[in-house]
Each structure stands twice: as structure tokens, then as C-alpha cells.
KEBARO-378658 format. One record per residue: residue in one letter; x, y, z of N, C-alpha, C, CB in turn. Coordinates in steps of 0.05 Angstrom, whole numbers, padded with zeros to 5 digits, always signed. Atoms other than C-alpha are relative to their C-alpha. Glycine has a CB too. Example, Ala and Ser with C-alpha at 12.3 -4.5 7.8 and 13.67 -1.06 7.14 Angstrom:
KEBARO-378658
a+00018-00024+00000+00246-00090+00156+00018+00024+00000-00020+00001+00025 s-00016-00024-00001+00273-00021+00143-00015+00022+00014+00009+00009-00029 
This chain:
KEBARO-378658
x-00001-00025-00015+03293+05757+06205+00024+00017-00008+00000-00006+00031 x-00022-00009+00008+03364+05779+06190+00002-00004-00027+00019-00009+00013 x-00007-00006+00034+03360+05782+06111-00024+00034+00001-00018-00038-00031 x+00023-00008+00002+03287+05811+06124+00012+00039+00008-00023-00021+00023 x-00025-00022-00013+03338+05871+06171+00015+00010-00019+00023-00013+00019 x-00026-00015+00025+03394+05881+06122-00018+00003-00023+00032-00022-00012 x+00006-00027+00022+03342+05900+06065-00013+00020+00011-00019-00005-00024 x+00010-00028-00016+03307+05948+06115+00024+00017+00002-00013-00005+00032 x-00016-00023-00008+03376+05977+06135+00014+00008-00032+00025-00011+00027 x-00005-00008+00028+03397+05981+06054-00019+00022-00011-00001-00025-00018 x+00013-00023+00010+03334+06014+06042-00019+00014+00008-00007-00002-00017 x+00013-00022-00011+03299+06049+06095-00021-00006+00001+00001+00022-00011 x+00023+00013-00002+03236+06029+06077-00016-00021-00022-00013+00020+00006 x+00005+00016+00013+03203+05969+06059-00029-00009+00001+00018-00015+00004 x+00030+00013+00011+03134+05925+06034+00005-00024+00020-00003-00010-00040 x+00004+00030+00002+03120+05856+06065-00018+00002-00004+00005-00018+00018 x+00028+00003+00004+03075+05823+06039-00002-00038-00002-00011+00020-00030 x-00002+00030+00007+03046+05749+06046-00010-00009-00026-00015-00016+00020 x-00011+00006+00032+03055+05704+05987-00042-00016+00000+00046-00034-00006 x+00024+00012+00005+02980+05677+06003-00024+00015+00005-00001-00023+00014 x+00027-00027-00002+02929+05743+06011-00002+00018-00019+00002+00020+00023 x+00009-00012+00028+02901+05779+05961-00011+00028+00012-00027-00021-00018 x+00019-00034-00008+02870+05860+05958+00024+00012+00027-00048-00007+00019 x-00014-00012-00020+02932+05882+06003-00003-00010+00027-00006+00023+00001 x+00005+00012-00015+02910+05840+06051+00024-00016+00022-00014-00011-00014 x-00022+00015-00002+02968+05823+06106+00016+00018+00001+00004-00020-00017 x-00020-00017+00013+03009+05874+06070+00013+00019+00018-00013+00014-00020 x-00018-00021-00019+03057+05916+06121+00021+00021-00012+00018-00018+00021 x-00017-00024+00013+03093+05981+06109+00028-00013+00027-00020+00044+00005 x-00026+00001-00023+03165+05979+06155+00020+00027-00009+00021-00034-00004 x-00008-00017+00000+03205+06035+06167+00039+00001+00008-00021+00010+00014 x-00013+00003-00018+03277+06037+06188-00002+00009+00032+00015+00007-00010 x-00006-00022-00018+03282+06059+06260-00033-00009+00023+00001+00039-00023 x+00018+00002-00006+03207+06034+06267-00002-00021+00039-00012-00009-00028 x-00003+00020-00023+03200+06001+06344-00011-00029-00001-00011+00011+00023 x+00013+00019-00002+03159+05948+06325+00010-00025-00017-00023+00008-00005 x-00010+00016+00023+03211+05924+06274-00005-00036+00005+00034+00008-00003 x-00001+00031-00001+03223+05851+06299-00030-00005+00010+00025-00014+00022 x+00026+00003-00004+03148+05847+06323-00012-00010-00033-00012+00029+00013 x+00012-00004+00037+03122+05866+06246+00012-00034-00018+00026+00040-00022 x-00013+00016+00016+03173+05809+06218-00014-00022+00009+00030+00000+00001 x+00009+00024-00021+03155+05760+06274-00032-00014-00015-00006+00017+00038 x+00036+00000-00003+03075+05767+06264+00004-00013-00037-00023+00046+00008 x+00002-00001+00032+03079+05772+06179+00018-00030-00009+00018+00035-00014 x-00008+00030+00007+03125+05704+06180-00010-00011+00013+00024-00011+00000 x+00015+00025-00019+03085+05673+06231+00030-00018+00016-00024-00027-00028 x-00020+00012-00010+03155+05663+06276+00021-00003-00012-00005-00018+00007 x-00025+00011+00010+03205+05653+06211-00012-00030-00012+00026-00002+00026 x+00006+00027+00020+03158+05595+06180-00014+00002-00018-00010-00023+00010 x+00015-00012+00020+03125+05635+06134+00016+00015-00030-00017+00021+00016 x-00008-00019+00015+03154+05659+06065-00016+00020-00010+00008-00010-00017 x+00009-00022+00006+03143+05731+06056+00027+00017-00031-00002+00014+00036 x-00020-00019+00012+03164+05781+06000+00007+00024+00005-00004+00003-00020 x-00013-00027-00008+03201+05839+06013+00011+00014-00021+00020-00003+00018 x-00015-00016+00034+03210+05895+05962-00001+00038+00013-00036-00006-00043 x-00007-00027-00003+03226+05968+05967-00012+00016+00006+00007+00009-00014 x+00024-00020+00010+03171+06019+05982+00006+00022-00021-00011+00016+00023 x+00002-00018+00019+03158+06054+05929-00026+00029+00001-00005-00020-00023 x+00008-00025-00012+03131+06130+05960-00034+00002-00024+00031+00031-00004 x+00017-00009+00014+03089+06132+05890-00032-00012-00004+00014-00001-00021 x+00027+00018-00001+03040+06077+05913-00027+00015+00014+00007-00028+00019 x+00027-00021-00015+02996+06134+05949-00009+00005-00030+00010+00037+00025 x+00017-00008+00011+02967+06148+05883-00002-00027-00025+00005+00030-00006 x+00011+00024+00022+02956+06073+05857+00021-00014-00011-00016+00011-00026 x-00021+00010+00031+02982+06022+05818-00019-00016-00017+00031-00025+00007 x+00019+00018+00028+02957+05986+05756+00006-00023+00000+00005+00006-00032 x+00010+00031+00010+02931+05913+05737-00002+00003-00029-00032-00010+00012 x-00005+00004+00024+02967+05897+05674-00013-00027+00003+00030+00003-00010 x+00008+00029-00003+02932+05837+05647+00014-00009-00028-00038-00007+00003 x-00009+00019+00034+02968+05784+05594-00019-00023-00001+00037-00018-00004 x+00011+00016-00002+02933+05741+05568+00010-00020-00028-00028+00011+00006 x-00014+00018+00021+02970+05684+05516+00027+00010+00005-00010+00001-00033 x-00022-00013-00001+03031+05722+05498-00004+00030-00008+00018-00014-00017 x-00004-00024+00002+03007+05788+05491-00011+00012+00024-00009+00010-00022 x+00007-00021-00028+02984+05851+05544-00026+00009-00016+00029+00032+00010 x+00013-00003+00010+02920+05866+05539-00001+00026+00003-00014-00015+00004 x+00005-00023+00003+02898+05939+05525-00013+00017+00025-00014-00001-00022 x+00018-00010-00021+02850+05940+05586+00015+00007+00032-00024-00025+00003 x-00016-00008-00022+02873+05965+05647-00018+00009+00030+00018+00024-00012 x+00007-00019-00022+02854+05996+05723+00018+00004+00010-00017-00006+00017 x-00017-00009-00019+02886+06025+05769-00013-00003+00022+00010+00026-00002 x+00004+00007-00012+02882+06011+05828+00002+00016+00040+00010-00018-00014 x-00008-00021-00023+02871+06069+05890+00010-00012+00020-00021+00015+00011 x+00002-00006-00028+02889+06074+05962-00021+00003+00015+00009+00018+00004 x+00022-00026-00015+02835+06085+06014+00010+00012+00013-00023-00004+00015 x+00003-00020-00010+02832+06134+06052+00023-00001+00025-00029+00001+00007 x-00010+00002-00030+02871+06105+06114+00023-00016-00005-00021-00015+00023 x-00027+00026+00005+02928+06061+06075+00013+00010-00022-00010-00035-00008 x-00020-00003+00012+02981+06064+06035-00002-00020-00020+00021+00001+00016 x+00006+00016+00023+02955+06013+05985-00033-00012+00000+00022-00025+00000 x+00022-00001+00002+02896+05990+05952-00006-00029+00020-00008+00003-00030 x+00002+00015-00011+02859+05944+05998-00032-00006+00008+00018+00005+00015 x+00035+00009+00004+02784+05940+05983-00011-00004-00015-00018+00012+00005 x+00006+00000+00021+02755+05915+05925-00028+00015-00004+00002-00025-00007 x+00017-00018+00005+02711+05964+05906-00007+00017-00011-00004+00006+00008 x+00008-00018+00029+02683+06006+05845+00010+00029+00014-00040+00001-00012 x-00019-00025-00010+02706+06072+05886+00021+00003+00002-00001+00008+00019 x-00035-00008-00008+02780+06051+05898+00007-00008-00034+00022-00027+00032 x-00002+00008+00024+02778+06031+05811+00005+00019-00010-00018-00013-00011 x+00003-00023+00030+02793+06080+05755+00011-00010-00032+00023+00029+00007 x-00005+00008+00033+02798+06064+05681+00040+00015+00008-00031+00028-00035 x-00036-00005+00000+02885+06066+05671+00007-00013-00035+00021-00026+00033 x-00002+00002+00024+02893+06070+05592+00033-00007-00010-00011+00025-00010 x-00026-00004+00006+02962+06038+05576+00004+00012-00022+00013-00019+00001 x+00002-00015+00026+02995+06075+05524+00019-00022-00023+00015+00037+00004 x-00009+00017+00025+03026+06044+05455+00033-00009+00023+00006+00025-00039 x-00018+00014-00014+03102+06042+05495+00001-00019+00024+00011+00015+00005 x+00007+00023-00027+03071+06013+05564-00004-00028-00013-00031+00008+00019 x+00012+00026+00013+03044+05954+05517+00026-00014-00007-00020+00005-00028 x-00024+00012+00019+03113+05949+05481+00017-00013+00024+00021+00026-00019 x-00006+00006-00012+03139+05951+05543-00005-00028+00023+00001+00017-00001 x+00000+00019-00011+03107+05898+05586-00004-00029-00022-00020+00008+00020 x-00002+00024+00014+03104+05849+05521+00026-00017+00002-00005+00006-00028 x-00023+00029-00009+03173+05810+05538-00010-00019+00027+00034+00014+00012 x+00009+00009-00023+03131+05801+05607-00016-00031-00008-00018+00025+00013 x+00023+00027+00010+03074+05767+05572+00009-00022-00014-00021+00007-00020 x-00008+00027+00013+03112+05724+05528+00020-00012+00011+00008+00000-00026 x-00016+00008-00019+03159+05704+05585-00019-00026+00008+00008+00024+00023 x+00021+00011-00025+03099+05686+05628-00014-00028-00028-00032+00036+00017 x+00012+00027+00014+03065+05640+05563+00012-00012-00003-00010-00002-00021 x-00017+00030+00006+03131+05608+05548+00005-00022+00023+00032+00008-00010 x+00007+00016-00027+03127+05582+05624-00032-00014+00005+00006+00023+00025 x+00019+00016+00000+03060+05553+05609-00024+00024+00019+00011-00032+00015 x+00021-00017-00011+03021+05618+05645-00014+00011-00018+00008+00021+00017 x+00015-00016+00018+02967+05640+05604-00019+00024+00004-00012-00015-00011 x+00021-00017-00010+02932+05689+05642+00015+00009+00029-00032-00019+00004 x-00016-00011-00021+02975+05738+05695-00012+00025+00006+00029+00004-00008 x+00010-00038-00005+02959+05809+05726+00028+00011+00010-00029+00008+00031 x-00032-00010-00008+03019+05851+05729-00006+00022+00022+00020+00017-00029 x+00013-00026-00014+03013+05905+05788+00030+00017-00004-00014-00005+00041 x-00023-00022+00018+03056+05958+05762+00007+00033+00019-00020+00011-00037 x-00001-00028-00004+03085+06031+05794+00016+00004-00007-00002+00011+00020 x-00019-00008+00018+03120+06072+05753+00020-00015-00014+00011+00015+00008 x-00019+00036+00030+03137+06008+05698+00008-00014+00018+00038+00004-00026 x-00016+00018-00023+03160+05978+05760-00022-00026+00008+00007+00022+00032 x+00011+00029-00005+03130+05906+05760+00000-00009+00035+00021-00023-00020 x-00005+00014-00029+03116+05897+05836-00010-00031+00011-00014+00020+00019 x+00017+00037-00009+03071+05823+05831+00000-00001-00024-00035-00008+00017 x+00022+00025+00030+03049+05780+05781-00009-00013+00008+00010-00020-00024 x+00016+00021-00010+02995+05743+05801-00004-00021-00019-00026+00010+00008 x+00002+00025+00025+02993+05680+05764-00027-00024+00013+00040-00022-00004 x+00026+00019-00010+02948+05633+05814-00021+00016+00000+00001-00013+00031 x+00023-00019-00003+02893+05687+05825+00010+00023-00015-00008+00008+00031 x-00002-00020+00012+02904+05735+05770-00019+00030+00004+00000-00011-00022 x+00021-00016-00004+02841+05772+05788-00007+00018-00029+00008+00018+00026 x-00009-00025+00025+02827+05813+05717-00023+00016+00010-00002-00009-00041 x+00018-00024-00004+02775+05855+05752-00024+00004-00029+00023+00030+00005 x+00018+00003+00034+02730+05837+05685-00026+00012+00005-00007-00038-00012 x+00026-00016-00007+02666+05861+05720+00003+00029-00003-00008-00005+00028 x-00003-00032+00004+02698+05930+05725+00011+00007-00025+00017+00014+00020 x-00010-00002+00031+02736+05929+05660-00019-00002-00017+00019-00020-00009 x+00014+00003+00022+02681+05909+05625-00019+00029-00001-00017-00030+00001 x+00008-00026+00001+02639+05975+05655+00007+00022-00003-00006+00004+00012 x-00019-00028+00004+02702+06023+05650-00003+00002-00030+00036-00002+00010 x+00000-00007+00033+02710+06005+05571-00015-00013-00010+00023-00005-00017 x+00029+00006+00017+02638+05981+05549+00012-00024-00012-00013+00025-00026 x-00002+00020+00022+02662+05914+05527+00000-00028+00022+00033+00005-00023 x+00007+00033-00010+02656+05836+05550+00026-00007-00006-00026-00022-00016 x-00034+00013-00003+02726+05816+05569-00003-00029+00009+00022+00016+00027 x+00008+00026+00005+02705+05750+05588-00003-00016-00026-00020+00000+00011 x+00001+00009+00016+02682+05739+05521+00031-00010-00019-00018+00015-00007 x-00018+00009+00006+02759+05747+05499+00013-00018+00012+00010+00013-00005 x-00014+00023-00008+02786+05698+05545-00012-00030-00012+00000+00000+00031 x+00014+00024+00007+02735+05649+05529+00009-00005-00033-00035+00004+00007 x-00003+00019+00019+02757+05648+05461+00025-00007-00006-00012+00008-00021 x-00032+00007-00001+02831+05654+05473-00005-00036+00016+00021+00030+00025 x+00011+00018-00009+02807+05589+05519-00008-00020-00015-00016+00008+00012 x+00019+00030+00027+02773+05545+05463+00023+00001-00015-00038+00009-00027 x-00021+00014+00016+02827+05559+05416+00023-00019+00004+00011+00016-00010 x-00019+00016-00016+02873+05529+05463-00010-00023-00002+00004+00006+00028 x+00016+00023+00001+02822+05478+05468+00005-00019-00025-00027+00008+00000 x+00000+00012+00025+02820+05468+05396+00029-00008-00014-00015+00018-00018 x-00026+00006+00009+02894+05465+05385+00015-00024+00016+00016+00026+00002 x-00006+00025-00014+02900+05408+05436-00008-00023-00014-00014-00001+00026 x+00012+00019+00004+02845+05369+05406+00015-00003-00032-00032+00003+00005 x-00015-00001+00026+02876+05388+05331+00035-00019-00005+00004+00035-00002 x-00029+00008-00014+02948+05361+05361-00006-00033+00000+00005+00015+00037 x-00003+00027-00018+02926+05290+05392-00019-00013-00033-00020-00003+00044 x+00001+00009+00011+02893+05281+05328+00011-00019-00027-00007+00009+00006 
């Protein structure tokens, strides 16, 4: 409760979010000043026995953030973004209306590649970065989600098919290994 306090009073306003819900799910805005402060903390740790993360709001999340996906040690090209509805301050419905194609460009790639080869040298082969303005706010590593159903309809291609073969080679470099 009192760490959760002194980054609200450092920065006015803040994110919780639980470390086990997915699609914004959970997810609380906090305000300084707000009355419900110790309520909001209370409820979102479940009493102080729950770890929650707490990060900065970032004002720019009303118009989305993006699902960087790595996959080995590189970033893949494909991307969404990821709206708001209508009534929130982040995205929080999975659904082909809150989606838009999000084209990283040659520097975004350059840029989140120390991410990806961070994340493979720790044994993650498959992450989703959620990103606002370059600003890495998650990495999903247990449930990466790559939104592959919509990716595959935004840019006409079978993204599945590349994991699956990033997947076998792995395969094949195990079995190549023990032999």
C-alpha cells in the first residue's frame, strides 16, 4: 500500500494492473487526489496479498498501443495496434473493431531487436511487447497472445505457418544435438 502511495504521489497518475488477466482485464487507472485511493489498492491486491504492477500513465494510451511480437531473436514485421473502446482508457475487448494493422518501421525493428534477443537468450522464444510511444509497457511471455487470426487478415499471410517452422527447427536442432 505505501510503495503503491509514494509512486502515485511521485507521479500523479498511475496503471495497476494484475500480473494474472489478460485484454485489460482488472486494469485500474488512479489518480492522485482520487477518494477511492486506498479502496482501488485494497480491491486490485486483494488486501496486500496480491502482486500488482504499477507503472506511470501514459495520457497517449487513448489512442492505442501496439503488439510487438519476437519471435527467436528477432521482431517480427507484423504488428496491431491495439484501440480503446469507447468507455476506457485501454484496450479491453478482443475484437476485430478495437484492431488496426500498426506497420513498424525499419528503426522501430532496430529498435525493439536488443528486446528480442534479450528475451531468446533467457530461453523465451515467443513474447508480445505492448508498446506506447517505444515505451515497452508488458511483455507477455506466458500468454503472448500474437493475435495471428487478425494478423494473418490485416497482412494476407499465415503467421502460424512461421512459427511452426521457427518451432520444428528448434525441434530439429535438439534432435541434431543429442545425436
Amino acid at each position: 500500500m505505501d510503495e503503491i502511495i509514494s509512486f502515485l504521489e511521485e507521479h500523479k497518475q498511475i496503471v495497476l494492473k494484475p500480473l494474472n488477466k489478460c485484454f485489460g482485464a482488472g486494469v485500474m487507472y488512479l489518480y492522485l487526489g482520487d477518494p477511492n485511493t486506498r479502496t482501488i489498492i485494497k480491491t486490485i491486491t486483494q488486501d496486500e496479498n496480491s502482486m500488482v504492477m504499477v507503472q506511470e500513465f501514459i495520457p497517449e494510451v487513448k489512442f492505442g498501443d501496439v503488439r510487438v511480437l519476437t519471435l527467436g531473436n528477432k521482431v517480427l514485421p507484423y504488428s496491431v495496434k491495439k484501440l480503446p473502446s469507447e468507455n476506457d482508457f485501454k484496450f479491453n475487448t478482443h475484437n476485430d473493431n478495437f484492431l488496426v494493422k500498426s506497420d513498424l518501421t525499419a528503426s522501430e525493428l532496430n529498435y525493439f531487436q536488443p528486446i528480442a534477443k534479450k528475451l531468446h537468450a533467457m530461453g523465451i522464444h515467443m513474447a508480445g511487447l505492448d508498446v506506447i510511444n517505444n515505451k515497452v509497457i508488458e511483455i507477455n511471455v506466458t500468454s503472448p497472445c500474437y493475435f495471428i487470426k487478425e494478423i494473418n487478415n490485416i497482412y494476407s499471410i499465415t503467421l502460424e505457418k512461421e512459427i511452426c517452422k521457427y518451432i520444428t527447427s528448434l525441434c530439429s536442432e535438439k534432435v541434431a544435438g543429442s545425436v
